[in-house]
C-alpha positions in Angstrom: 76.4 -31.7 20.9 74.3 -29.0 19.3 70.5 -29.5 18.8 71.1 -27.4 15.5 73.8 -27.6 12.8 73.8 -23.9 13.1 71.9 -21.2 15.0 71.3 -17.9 13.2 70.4 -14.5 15.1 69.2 -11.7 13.0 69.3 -8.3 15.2 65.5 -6.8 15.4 67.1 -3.9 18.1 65.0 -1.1 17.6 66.6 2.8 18.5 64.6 6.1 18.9 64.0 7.4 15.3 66.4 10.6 16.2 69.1 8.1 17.3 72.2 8.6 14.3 72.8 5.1 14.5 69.9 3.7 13.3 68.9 0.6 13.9 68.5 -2.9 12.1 64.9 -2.7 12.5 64.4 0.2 11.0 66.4 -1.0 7.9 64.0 -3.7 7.6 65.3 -6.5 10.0 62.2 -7.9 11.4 60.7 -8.9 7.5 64.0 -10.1 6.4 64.4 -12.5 9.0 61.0 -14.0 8.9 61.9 -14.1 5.1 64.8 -16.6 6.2 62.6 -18.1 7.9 60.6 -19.5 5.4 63.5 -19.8 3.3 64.9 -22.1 5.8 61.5 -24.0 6.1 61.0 -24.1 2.3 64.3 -25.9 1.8 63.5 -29.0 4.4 66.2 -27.3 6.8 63.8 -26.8 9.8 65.4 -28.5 12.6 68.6 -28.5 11.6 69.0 -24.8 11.3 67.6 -22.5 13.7 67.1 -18.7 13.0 66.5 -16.6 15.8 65.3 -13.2 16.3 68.3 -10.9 18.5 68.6 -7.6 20.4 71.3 -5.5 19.5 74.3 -7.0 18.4 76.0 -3.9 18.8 76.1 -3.2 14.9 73.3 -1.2 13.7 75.7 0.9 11.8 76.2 -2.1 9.6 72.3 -3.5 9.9 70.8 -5.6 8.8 73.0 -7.7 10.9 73.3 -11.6 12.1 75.7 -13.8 13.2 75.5 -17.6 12.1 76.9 -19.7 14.9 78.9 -22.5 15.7 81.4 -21.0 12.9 80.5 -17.2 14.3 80.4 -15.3 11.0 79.2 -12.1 10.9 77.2 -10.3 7.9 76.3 -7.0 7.7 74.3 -5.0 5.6 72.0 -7.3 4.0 69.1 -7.1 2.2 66.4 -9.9 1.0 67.9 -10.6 -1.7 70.8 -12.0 0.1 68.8 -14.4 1.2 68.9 -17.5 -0.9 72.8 -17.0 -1.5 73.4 -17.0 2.6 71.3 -20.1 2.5 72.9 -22.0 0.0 76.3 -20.9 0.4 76.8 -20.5 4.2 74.2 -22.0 5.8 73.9 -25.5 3.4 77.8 -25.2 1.6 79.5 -23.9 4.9 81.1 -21.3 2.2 81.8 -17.3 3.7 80.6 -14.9 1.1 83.3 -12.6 1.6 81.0 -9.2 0.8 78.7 -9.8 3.2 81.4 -10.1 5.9 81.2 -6.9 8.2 84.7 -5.3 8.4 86.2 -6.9 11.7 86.1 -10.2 9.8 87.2 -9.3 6.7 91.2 -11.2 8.0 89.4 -14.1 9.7 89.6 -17.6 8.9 87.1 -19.8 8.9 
């Protein structure tokens, strides 16, 4: 048994500025998780839903990125406002918003 319903990690990796890839804390990873954070919080969800910060997932090219566990989905290229829609829909509705999914998931079921 999980101490969490779900466990969220938000990459923070940080690349050299001359580094092509980029990386998601340079695209403004680091506010927008603590963002979710008190998203989470403000919703009574502390301590059922966990959101870490992450190194690199290995998909700064689609950063801001995270990966909500135990159903492993995948969103890439978020932005603040995404916020209260991956909190209501994913994280409280267990509902995939489809246009956040990065493209290796886009034929995965959940």
């Amino acid at each position: 048994m999980s101490l969490y319903q779900k466990h969220v990690f938000v990459c923070e990796n940080l690349r050299d500025d001359a580094d092509v890839r980029g990386s998601c804390a340079q695209k403004g990873s680091i506010e927008f998780r603590s963002l979710l954070k008190k998203e989470i919080e403000l919703r009574g969800l502390k301590g059922k839903i966990r959101i870490n910060k992450a190194g690199c997932l290995g998909t700064c090219k689609q950063g801001i990125s995270m990966v909500i566990y135990p159903q492993g989905i995948w969103y890439g290229r978020l932005s603040e406002s995404d916020i209260p829609e991956i909190v209501e829909k994913t994280l409280v509705q267990n509902e995939v918003i489809s246009r956040l999914l990065m493209s290796f998931m886009k034929n995965r079921s959940f």
